[in-house]
C-alpha positions as a printed NumPy array, in Angstrom:
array([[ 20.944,  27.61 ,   7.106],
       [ 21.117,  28.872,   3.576],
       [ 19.464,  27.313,   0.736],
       [ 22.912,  26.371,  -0.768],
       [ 23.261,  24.366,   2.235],
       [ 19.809,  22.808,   2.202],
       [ 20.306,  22.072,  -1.607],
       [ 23.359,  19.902,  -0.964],
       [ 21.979,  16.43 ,  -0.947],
       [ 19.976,  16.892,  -4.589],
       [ 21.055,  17.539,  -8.164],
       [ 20.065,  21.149,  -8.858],
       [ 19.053,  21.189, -12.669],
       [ 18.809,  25.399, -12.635],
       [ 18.196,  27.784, -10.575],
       [ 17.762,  32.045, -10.754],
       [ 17.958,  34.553,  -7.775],
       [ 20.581,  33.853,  -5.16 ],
       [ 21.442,  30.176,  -3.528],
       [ 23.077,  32.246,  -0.607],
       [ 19.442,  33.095,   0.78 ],
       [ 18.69 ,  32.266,   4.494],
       [ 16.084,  29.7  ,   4.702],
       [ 14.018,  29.696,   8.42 ],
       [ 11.973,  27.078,   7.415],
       [ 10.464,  24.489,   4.681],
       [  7.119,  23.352,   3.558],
       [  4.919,  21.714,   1.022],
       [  1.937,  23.208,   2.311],
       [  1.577,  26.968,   1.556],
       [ -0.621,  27.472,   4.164],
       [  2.517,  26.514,   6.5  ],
       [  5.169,  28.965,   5.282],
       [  6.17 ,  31.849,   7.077],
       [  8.555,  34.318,   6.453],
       [ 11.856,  33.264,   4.991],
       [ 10.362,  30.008,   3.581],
       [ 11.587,  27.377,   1.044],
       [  8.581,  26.577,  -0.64 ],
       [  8.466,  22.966,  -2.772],
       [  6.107,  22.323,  -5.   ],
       [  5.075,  18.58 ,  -4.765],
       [  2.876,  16.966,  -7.148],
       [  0.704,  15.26 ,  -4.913],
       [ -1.613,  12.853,  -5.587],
       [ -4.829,  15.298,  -5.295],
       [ -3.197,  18.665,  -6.367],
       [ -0.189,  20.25 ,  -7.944],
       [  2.104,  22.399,  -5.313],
       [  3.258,  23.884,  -8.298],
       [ -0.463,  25.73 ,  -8.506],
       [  0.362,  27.233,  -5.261],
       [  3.67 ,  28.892,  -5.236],
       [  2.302,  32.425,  -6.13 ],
       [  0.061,  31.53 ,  -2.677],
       [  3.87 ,  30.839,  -0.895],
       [  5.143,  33.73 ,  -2.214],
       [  2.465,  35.838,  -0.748],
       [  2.586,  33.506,   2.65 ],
       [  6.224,  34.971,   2.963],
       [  8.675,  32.241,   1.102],
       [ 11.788,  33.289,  -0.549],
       [ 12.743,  30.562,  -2.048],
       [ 11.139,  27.751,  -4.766],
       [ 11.855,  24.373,  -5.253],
       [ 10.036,  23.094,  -8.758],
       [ 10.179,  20.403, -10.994],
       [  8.312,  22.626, -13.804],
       [ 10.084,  24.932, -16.143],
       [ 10.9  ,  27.958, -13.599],
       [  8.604,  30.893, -14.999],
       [  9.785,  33.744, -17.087],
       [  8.587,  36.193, -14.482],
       [ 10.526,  35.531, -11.396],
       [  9.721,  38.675,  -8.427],
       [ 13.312,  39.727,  -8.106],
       [ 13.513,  38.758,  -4.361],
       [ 12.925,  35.562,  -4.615],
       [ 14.942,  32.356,  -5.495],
       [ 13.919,  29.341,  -7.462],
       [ 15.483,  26.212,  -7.88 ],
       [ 14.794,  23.614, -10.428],
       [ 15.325,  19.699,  -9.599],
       [ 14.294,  16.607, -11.496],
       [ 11.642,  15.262,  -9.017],
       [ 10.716,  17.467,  -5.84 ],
       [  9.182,  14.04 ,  -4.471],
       [ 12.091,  12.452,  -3.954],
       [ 14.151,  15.644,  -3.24 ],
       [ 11.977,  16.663,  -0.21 ],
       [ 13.09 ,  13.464,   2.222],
       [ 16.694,  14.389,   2.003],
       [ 16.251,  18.369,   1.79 ],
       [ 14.221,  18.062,   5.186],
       [ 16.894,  15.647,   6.465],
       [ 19.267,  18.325,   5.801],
       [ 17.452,  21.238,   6.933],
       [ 16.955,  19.759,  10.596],
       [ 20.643,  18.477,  11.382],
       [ 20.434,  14.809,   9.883],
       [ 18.465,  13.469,  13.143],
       [ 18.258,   9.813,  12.037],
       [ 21.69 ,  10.07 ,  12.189],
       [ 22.183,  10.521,  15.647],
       [ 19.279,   7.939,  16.436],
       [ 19.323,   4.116,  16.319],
       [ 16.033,   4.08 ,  13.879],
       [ 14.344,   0.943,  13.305],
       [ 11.182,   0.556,  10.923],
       [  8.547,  -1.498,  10.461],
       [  6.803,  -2.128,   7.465],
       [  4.123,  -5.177,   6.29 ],
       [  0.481,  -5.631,   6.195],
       [ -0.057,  -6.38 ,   9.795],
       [  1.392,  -6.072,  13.287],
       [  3.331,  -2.576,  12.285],
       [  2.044,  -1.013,  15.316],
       [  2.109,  -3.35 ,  17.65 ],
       [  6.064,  -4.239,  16.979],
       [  6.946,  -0.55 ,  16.411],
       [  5.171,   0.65 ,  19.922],
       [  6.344,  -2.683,  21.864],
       [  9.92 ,  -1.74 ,  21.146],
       [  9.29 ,   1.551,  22.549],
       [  8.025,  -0.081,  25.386],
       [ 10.682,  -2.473,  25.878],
       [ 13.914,   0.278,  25.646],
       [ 12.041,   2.344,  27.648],
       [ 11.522,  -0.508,  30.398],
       [ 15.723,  -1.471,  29.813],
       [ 16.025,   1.985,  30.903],
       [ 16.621,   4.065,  27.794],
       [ 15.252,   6.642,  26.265],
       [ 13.325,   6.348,  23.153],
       [ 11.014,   8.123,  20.378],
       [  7.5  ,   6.351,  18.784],
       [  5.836,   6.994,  15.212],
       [  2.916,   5.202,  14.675],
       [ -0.455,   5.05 ,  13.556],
       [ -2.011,   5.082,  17.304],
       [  0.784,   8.181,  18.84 ],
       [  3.733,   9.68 ,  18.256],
       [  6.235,   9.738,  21.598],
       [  9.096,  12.372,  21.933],
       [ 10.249,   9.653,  24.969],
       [  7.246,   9.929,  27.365],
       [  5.99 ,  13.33 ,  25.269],
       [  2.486,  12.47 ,  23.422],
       [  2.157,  14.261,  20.068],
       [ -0.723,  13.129,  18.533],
       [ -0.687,  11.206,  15.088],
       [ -2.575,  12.005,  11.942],
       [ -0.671,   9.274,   9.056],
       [  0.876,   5.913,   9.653],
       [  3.631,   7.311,   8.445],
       [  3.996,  10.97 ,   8.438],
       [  4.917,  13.669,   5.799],
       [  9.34 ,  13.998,   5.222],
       [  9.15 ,  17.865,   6.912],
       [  7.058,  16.561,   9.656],
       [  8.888,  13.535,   9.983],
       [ 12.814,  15.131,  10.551],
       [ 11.163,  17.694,  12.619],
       [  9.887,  14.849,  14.971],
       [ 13.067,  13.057,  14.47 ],
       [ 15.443,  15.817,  15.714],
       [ 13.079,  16.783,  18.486],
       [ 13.672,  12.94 ,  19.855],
       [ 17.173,  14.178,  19.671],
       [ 17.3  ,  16.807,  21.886],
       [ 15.04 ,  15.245,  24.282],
       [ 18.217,  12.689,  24.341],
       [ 16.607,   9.778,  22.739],
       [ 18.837,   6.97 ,  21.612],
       [ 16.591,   4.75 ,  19.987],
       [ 13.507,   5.931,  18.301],
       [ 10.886,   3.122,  16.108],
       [  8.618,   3.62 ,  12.832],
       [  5.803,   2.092,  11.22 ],
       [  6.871,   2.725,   7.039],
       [  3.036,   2.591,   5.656],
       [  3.545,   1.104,   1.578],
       [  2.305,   4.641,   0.71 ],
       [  5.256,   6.585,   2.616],
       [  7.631,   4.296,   0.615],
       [  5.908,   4.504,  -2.747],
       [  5.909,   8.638,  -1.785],
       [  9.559,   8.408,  -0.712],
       [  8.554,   9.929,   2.389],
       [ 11.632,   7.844,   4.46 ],
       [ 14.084,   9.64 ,   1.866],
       [ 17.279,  10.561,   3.367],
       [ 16.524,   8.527,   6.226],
       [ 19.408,   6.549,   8.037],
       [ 17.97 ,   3.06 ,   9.62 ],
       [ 20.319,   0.976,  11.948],
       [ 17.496,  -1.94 ,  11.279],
       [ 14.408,  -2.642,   9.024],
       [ 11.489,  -5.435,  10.248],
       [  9.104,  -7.086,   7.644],
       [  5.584,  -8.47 ,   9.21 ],
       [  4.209,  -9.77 ,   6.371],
       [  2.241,  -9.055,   3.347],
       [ -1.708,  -9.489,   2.   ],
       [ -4.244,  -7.711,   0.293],
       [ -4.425,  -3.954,   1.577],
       [ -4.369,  -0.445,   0.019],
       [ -5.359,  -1.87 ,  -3.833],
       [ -7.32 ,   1.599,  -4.073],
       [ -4.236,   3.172,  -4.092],
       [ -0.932,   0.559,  -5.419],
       [ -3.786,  -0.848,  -8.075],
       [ -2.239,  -4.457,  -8.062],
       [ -0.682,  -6.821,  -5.229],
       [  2.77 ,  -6.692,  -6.964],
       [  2.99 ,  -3.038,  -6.903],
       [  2.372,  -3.158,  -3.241],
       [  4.669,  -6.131,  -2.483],
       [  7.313,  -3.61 ,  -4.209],
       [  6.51 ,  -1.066,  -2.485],
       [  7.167,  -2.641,   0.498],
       [ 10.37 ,  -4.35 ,  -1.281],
       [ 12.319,  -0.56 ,  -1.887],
       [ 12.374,  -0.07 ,   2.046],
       [ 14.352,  -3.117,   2.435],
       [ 16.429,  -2.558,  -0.955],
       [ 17.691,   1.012,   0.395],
       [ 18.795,  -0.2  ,   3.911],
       [ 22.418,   0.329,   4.508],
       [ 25.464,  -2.637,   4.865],
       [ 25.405,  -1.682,   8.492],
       [ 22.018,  -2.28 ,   9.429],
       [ 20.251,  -5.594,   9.724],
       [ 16.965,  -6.68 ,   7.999],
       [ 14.579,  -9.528,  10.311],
       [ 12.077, -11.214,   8.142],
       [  9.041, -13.139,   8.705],
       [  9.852, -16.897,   7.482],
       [  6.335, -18.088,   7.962],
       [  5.26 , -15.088,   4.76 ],
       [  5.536, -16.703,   1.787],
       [  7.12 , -12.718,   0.711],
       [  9.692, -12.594,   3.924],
       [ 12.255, -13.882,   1.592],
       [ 11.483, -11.534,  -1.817],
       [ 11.872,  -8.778,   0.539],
       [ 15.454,  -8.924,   1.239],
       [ 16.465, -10.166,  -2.158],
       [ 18.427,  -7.08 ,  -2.554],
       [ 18.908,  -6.322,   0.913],
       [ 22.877,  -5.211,   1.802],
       [ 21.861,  -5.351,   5.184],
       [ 22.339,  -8.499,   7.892],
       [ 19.6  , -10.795,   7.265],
       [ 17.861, -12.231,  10.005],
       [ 14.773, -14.936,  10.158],
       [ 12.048, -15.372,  12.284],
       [  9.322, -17.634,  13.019],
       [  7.022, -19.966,  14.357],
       [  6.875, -22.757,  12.241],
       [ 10.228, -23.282,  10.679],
       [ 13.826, -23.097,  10.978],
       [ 14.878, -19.542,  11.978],
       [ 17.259, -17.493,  13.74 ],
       [ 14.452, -16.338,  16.251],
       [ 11.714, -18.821,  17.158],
       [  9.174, -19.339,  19.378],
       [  6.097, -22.116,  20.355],
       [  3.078, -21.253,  22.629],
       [  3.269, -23.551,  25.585],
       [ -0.51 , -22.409,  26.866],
       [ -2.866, -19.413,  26.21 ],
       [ -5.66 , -17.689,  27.533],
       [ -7.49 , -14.706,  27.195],
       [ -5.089, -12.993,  29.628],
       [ -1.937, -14.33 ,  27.992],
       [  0.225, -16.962,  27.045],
       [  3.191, -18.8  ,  28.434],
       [  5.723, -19.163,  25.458],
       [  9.275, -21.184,  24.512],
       [ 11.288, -18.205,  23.628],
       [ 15.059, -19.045,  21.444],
       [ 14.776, -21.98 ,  24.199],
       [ 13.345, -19.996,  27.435],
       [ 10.133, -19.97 ,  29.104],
       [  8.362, -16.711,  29.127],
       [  5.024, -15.552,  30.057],
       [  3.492, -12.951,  28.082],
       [  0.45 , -10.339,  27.967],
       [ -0.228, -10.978,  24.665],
       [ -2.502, -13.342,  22.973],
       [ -2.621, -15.546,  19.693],
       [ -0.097, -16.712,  17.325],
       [  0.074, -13.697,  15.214],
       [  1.43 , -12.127,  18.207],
       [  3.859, -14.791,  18.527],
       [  5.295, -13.666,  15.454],
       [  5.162,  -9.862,  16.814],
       [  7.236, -10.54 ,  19.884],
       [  9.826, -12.561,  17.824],
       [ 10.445,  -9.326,  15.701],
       [ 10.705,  -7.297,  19.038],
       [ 12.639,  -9.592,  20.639],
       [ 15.281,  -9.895,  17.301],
       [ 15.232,  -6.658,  16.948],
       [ 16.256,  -6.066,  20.54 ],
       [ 18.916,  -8.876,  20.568],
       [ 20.363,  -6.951,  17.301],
       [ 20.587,  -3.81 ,  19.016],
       [ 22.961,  -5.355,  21.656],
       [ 20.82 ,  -6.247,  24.536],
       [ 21.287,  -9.571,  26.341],
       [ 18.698, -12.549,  25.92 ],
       [ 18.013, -12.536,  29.77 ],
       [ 17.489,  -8.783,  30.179],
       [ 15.163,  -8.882,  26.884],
       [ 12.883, -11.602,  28.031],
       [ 12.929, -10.259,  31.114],
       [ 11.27 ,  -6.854,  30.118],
       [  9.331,  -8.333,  27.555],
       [  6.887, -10.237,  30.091],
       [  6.117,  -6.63 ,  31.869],
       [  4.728,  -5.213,  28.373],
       [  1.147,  -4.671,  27.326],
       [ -0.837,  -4.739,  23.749],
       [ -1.239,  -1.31 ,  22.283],
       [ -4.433,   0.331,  22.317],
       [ -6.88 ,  -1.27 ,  19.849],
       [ -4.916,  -4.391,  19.45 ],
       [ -6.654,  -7.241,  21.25 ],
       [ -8.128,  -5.679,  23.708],
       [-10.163,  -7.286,  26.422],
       [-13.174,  -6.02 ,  28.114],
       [-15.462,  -8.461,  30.346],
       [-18.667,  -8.007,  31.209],
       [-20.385,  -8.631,  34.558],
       [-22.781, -11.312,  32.762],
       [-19.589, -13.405,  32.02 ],
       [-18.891, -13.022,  28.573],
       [-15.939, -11.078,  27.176],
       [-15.61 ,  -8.661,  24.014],
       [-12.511,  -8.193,  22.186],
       [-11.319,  -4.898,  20.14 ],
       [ -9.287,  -4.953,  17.652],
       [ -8.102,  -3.25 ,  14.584],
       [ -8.263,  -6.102,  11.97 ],
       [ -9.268,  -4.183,   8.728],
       [ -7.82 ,  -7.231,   6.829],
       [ -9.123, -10.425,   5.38 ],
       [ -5.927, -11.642,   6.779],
       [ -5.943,  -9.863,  10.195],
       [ -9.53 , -10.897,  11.106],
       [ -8.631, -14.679,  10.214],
       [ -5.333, -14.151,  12.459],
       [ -7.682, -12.557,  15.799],
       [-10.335, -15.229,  15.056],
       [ -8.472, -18.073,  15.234],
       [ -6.962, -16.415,  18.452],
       [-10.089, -16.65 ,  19.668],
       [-11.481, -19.58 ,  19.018],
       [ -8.246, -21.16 ,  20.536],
       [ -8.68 , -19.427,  23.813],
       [-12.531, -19.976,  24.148],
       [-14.078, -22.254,  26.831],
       [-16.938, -23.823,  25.241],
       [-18.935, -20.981,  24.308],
       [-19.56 , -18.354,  20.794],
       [-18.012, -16.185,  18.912],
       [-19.663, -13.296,  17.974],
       [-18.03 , -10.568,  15.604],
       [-19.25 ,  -7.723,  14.867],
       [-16.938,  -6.043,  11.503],
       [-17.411,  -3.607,   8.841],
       [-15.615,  -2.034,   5.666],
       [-13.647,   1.314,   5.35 ],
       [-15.161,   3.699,   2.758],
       [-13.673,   5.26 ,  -0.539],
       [-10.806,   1.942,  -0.1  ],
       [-10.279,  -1.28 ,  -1.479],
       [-13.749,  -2.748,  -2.309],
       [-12.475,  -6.483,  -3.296],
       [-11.69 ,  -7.184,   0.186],
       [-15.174,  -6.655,   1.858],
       [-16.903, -10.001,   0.401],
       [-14.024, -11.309,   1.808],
       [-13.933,  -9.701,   5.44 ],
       [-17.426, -10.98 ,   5.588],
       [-17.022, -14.303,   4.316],
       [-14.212, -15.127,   6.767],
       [-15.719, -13.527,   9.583],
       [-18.641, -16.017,   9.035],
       [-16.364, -18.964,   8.571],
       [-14.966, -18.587,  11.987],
       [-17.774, -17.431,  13.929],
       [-20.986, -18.428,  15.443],
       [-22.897, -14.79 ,  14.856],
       [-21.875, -12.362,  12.683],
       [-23.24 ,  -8.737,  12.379],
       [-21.929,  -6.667,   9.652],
       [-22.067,  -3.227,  10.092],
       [-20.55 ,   0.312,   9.323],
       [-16.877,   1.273,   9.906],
       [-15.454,   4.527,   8.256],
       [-17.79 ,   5.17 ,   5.808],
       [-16.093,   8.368,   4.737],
       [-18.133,   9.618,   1.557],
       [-20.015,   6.484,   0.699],
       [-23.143,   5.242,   2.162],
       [-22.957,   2.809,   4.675],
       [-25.676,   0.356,   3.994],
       [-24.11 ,   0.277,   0.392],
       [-20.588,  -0.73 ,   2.   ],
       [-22.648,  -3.132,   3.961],
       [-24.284,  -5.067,   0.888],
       [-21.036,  -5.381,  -0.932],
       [-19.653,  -6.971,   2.267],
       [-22.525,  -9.231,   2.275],
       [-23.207, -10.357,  -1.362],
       [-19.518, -12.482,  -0.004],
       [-21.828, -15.049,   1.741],
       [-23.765, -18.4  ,   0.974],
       [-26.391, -19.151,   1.996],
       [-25.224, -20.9  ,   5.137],
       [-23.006, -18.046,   5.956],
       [-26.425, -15.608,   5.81 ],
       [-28.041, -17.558,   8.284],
       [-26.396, -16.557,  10.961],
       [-25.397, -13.455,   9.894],
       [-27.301, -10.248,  10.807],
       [-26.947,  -6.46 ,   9.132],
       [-26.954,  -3.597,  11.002],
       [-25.593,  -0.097,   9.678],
       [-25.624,   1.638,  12.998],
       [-22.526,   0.459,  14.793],
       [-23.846,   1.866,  18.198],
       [-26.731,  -0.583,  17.465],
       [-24.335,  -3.51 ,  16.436],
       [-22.778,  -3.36 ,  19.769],
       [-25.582,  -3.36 ,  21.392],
       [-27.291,  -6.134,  19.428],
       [-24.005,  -8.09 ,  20.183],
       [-23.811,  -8.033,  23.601],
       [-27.911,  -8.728,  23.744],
       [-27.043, -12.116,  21.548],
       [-24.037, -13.41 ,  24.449],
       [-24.345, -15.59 ,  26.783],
       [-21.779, -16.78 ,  29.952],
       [-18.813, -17.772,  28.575],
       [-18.94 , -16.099,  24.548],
       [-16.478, -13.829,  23.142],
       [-17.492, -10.755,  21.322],
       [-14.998,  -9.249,  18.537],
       [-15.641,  -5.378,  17.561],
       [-13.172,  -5.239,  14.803],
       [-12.141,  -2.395,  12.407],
       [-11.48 ,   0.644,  14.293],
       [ -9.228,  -0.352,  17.312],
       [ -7.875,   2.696,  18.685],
       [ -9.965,   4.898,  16.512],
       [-12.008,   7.636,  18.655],
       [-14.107,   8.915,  15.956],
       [-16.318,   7.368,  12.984],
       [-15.86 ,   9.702,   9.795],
       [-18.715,   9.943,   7.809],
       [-19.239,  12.605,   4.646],
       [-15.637,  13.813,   5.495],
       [-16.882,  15.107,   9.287],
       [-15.304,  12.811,  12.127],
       [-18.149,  12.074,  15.119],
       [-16.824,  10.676,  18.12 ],
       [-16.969,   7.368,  18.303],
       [-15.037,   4.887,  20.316],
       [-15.93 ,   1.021,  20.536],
       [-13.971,   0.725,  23.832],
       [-16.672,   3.186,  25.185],
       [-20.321,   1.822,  23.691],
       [-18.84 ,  -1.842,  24.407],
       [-19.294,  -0.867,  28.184],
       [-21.984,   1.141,  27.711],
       [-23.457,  -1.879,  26.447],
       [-22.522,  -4.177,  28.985],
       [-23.589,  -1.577,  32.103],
       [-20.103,  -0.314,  33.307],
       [-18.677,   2.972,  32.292],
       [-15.483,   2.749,  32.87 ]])
């Protein structure tokens, strides 16, 4: 494809050298270009690609994409291209570059606070099951249909993204489902995208490290749905106090869900346990996997966004009761002693209300023991809060490290702490050694108590310093509790 080609979504302010140059592939990352490369220079926000092009150059590109002044000293051979913004240029130069994939996909995303994974992976699941074949990007995996590629963002980078895209494509996916992280948004990383549908969770306190205030991340959020096409539809969360902000300026169909008010998809739990519940689906029984009323509000996006991609209510019920949680989310393990743990993700004040109060309505009598921590170099206002609702709905609490990353644990541990009274303390224990949390957990139970290992879900790995260690709370939970597998 030549670069004149490539160039034909974005406003080209100047350019010098020829636009009639072959282009074999394009990058942000100089370390990534080979020969015949189109180099852009993003200003990221911990360096400037701009400080890198004579790096490109020397990699192989032969083309540059800037938002600087192009320099008076241009090597002959090679082309560069001035644009206003090479942020916002790179989603629709990559979507260009490999064929427009979204195009040729039905491409639903997910964005919110909560539940993006499970929704986005259970619709993979569920089109998969009806017998089609379908593509996954999420936090957990990425799926080319049943191809694993593993996943390193929420949301990944526009090059990577389209590359991923049109490789669902000519596997012959028809359907393929996103998570849309607030920071992909803000970073216009979805950019040239084409979305048949758009599904908000709902919205709390997350990522303030990075948007600075709650508005700026409630926007964030907002531009997804404000960019979605006439043709598509947009499904809501009524129960969010936001659902209805966020498709203000939506052009799409607007649909409502919900388990507590009037809604165009609804749903009540009928009973619950820790295996599943048995639910009143848009007026049909159905028994689920799943468990807790959070989740109720996950399968009502699946099973809207389903309905709104043209499959019958019958035939979506019916494949919905065959589906499993994702990895990390709600997981049960029991022990041989009689008590259960549960992992989950919850990194949220919100989240670790929503799988406590799960818990608590599914127990039999007996405690509830959590065992949480705090991410590292992230949003430090929310760990007095983590710790101060995981002691209002539990018995025992045992705050301990997460991903410290490059601060020190027991220092992530007192913030969390200095959240409690002195009720709350009472029954709340700190340990900085995770390993030794787990351990200390299961030593506390008794027949019949639930233990939640929150924070880290599907995480294999504890990064601390910037090294990862293996680490996976599935694994020391059974460790703990004397079975291995």
């Amino acid at each position: 494809m030549t670069l004149q080609e490539i160039l034909s979504p974005v406003q080209v302010l100047s350019h010098q050298g020829s636009l009639a140059t072959t282009i074999t592939a394009v990058c942000t990352d100089s370390r990534q270009v080979i020969p015949g490369s189109l180099f852009v220079a993003v200003k990221g926000t911990q360096t400037d690609g701009h400080t890198f092009i004579p790096k490109a150059i020397e990699q192989g590109a032969v083309a540059i994409l800037v938002s600087d002044e192009i320099p008076s000293d241009v090597p002959s051979d090679i082309t560069f291209v001035k644009v206003a913004d090479t942020e916002s240029a790179i989603g629709p130069v990559a979507t260009t570059f490999y064929g427009n994939p979204s195009q040729k996909l039905k491409l639903v995303g997910v964005t919110g606070t909560n539940g993006k994974t499970t929704i986005a992976t259970v619709l993979y699941q569920m089109f998969r099951a009806l017998g089609h074949k379908a593509g996954l990007l999420s936090t957990v995996c990425n799926y080319i249909d049943e191809r694993e590629v593993p996943a390193t963002h929420t949301t990944p980078d526009p090059i990577s993204l389209n590359r991923l895209l049109s490789e669902m494509v000519e596997a012959g996916c028809e359907y393929a489902f996103m998570e849309c992280s607030s920071h992909a948004i803000q970073q216009q990383r979805i950019g040239g995208l084409t979305f048949a549908g758009g599904i908000f969770t709902n919205l709390t306190r997350d990522h303030l490290d990075y948007h600075k205030t709650f508005e700026n991340y409630r926007d964030a959020k907002k531009l997804f749905f404000d960019h979605l096409p006439k043709e598509a539809f947009a499904i809501t969360n009524a129960d969010d106090s936001n659902g209805q902000i966020m498709v203000q300026n939506c052009a799409a169909k607007i649909c409502t869900y919900s388990v507590r008010t009037a809604a165009d998809f609804k749903a009540r739990i009928l009973e619950e346990s820790i295996e599943g519940m048995l639910l009143d689906m848009d007026g049909q029984e159905v028994s689920v996997r799943f468990v807790g009323r959070f989740n109720v509000q996950n399968l009502l996006a699946v099973y809207g966004a389903t309905r709104l991609l043209g499959v019958d209510r019958e035939s979506t019920l019916r494949a919905l009761s065959t589906l499993h949680p994702v990895n990390g989310r709600f997981e049960a393990i029991r022990s041989p002693q009689g008590f259960s743990a549960i992992v989950d993700y919850a990194h949220t004040p919100d989240a670790l209300i929503n799988v406590l109060e799960a818990i608590n309505e599914i127990k039999r009598g007996g405690k509830v023991i959590t065992v949480c921590g705090a991410g590292g170099n992230r949003d430090k206002g929310k760990r007095p809060i983590m710790a101060r609702e995981a002691a209002n709905h539990s018995d025992r609490v045992i705050l301990t490290s997460d991903n410290p990353r490059f601060e020190e644990p027991a220092a992530i541990v007192a913030d969390m702490a200095a959240g409690l009274d002195e009720a709350q303390k009472q029954k709340t224990i700190c340990i900085v050694d995770r390993r030794e949390a787990i351990r200390t957990a299961t030593a506390l139970a008794q027949a019949g108590d639930i233990i939640l290992v929150a924070g880290k879900g599907h995480e294999p790995y504890q990064e601390v310093k910037g090294v990862k260690h293996h680490f996976d709370d599935h694994e020391e939970i059974r460790k703990a509790f004397g079975i291995e597998k």
